[in-house]
N, C-alpha and C positions, 0 to 999 in steps of 0.2 A: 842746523837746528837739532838734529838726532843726536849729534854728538854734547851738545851742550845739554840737551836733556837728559843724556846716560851718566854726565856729567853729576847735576841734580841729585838724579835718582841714584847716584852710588854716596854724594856728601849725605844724602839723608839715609841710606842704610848703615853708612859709617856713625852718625846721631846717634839711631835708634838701637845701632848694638853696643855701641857705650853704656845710654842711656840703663839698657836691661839690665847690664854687667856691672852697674853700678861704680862707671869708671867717670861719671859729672850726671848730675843733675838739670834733670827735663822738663821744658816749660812746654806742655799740652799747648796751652792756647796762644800762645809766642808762634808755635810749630803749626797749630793751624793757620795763623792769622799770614805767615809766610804762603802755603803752599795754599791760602784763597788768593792772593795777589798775586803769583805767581800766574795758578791755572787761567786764571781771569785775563792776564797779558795772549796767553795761548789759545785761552777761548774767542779773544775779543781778534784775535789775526788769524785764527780760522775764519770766524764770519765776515772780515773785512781780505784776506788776502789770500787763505790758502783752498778753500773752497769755493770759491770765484776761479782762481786757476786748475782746478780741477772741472769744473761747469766747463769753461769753458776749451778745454781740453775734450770732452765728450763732446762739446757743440761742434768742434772741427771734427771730430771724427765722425757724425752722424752726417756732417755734410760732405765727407769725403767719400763716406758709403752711396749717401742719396747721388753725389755724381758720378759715380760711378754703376750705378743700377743704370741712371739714366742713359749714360756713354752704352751698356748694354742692350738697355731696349731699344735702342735709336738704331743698332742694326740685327735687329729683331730676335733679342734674345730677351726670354722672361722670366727664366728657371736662373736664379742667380744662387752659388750655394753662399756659404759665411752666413754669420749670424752676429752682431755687433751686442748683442745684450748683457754675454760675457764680460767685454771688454768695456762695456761701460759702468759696467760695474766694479770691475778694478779700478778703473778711473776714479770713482766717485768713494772708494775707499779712502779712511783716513789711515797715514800708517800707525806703527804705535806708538810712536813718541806723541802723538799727536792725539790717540786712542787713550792715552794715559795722562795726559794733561787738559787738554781741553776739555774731553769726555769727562772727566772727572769733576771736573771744576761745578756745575752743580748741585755734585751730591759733597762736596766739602764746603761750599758756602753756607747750605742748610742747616749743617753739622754745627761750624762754626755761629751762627746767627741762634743756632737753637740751645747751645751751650753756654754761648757769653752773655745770651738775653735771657734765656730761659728756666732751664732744669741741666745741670750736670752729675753724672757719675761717677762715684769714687767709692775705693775699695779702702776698708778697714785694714790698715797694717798692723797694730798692733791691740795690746790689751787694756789699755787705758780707759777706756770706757764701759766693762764688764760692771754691772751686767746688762746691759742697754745695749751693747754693740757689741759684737764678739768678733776675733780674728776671722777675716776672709766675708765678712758682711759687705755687699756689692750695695750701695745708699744712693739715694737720688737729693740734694740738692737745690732747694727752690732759689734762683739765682737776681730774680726780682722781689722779692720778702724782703728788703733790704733796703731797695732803691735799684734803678739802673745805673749800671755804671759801664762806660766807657771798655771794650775788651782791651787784657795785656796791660794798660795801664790803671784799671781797676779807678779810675774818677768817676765820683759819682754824678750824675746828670739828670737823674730823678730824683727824688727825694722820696722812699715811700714810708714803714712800719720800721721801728725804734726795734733795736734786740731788748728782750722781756729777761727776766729770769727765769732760769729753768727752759730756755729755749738750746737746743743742740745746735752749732755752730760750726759752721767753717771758716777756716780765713788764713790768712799768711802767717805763717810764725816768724814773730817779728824777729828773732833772732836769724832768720835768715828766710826773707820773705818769697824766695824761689819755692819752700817749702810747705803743702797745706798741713794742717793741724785740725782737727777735730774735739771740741770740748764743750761743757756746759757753760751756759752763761749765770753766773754767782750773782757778780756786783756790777751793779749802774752806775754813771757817773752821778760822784758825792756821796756814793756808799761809805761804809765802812765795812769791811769784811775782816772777820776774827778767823783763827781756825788754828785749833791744840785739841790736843787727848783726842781724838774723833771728834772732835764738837764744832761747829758751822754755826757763827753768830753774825746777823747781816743789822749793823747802823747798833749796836748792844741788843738785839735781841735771839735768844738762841732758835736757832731751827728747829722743831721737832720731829726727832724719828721715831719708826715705828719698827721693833727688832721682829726681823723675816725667817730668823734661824739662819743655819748652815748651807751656805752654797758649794758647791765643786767650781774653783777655778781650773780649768785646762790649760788655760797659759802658764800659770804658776803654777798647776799639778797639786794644789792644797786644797781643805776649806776654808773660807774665808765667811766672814759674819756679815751676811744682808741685811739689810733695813728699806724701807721708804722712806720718802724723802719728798716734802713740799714745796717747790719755790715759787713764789708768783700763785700762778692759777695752775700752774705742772705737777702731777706726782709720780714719780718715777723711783728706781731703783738705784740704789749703792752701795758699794761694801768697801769692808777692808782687813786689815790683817788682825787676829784675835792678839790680845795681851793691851798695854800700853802703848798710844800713840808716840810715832815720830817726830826729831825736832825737823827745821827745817832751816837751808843756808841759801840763799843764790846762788845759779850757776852760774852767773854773769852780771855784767854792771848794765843796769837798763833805764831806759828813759824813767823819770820820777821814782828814781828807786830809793828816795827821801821821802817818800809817801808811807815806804812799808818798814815795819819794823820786825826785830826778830829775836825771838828768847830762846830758855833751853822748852817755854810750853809751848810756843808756837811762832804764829804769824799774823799781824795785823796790819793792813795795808788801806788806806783815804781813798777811792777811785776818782783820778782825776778826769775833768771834764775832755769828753770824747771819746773815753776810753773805757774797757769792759774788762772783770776779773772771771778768769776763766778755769774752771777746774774739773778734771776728768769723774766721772763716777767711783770706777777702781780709784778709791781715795789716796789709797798707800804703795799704789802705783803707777802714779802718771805724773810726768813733768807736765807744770803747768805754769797757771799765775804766781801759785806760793814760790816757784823757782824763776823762771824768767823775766815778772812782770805782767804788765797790762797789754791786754790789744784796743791798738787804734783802731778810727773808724775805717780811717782808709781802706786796712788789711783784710776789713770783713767780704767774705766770698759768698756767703746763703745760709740758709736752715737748712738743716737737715730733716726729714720728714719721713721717707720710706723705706724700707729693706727689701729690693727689687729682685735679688738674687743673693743664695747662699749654697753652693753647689753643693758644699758637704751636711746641709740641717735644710731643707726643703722648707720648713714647717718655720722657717724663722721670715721668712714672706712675708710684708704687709707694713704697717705705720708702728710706729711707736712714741715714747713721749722722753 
């Protein structure tokens, strides 16, 4: 068993330094939901087989000591030296294969249960959502705002709250659903979502912003032109690049992508039933809906809600909208 668990423990550091090195793409909860079945085979054969043989490896040894005390007093000796407490204590040790699989199993089932039902954490990669989320933003995740659903295969099995507009979102980018994505939610299904020259028109009506001045992007090292912004019952912040708005093309052929249409002013896209139009705050920098399409409901992973950690901006701590 030592060997098949050094076995394990070396395919999964071969994983995880792929993973780091950016040599394939890592499924978190695929990888817990593996090493909870896993330890749970090891946990459940320690308590059925391998510490039973250990118990009863100290029960022979403490009856080999007791007859032997006895064999001693019987011809009148009482000062016996040895001391068996050591050794039962070895005995009753797990080694470490067994120390690192079972022992563990536990505190990864927790993990797992508290992630795929709960609340998960994720770190902001990029700048797409400036100024709401900034590069290296550590977020928490409400993983039932949504419904339950099924871990790894992400099936819903509860059914709870509808995504709102203006709600911050995670979920599979359906262009390749290994991968999560973080964006606002625009359009409902049966919306109509407009958007040219900076201008956001949801079913023909325009959004209205409120201009913020001049921001510092970090990402992009410029200023860029803030506003507020109203969706639903949300008001929160967006910007984008000063001068004249971008056109916009697809980067790919996507499910109902006969719904959107596309000129040199913009993009106007029907949201079909099931599905959500999603678009970063950095307006004039994020792939989004205007580029790949709609997300399904399937693909939706939680809200986004808190800023748990920011190693480099302390002070960026707390909720946002």
């Amino acid at each position: 068993m030592q060997y098949l668990t050094a076995v394990l423990y070396g395919a999964l550091i071969v994983y995880l330094g792929g993973w780091y090195m950016d040599k394939w793409v890592g499924n978190f909860s695929l990888l817990l939901f593996i090493l909870s079945v896993f330890t749970f085979f090891y946990w459940l054969a320690e308590r059925l087989y391998f510490r039973p043989q250990r118990e009863a490896a100290v029960r022979h040894l403490e009856q080999q000591d007791t007859a032997r005390r006895a064999q001693l007093a019987s011809q009148g000796i009482t000062q016996v030296d040895g001391n068996v407490d050591d050794a039962r204590t070895r005995l009753l040790m797990q080694p470490w294969w067994l120390d690192w699989t079972a022992g563990l199993f536990p505190v990864i089932i927790v993990v797992f249960l508290l992630r795929s039902f709960l609340f998960e954490p994720f770190k902001i990669p990029s700048g797409s959502m400036i100024p709401t989320l900034e590069v290296g933003d550590l977020i928490l995740v409400n993983k039932f705002h949504y419904g339950i659903r099924l871990p790894v295969l992400n099936t819903k099995l509860i059914p709870n709250k509808d995504p709102q507009r203006g709600d911050v979102m995670v979920f599979h980018y359906p262009v390749d659903p290994r991968i999560d994505y973080i964006k606002r939610v625009v359009g409902l299904p049966g919306d109509t979502v407009s958007y040219g020259n900076h201008q956001l028109r949801i079913n023909g009506q325009l959004v209205v912003t409120t201009p913020q001045g001049d921001g510092y992007d970090d990402d992009r090292m410029r200023y860029m032109d803030q506003f507020t912004e109203k969706l639903g019952e949300v008001e929160h912040r967006i910007q984008h690049e000063k001068g004249p708005g971008q056109s916009f093309r697809p980067i790919t052929v996507f499910p109902y992508r006969e719904a959107c249409s596309y000129s040199a002013e913009g993009v106007t896209c029907k949201v079909p039933a099931g599905h959500y139009f999603v678009m970063g705050d950095n307006r004039d920098n994020s792939q989004d809906s205007r580029y790949w399409g709609f997300v399904p409901d399937e693909n939706l992973v939680g809200r986004a809600f808190l800023i748990w950690m920011n190693f480099g901006n302390l002070g960026r701590i707390g909720s946002f909208h």
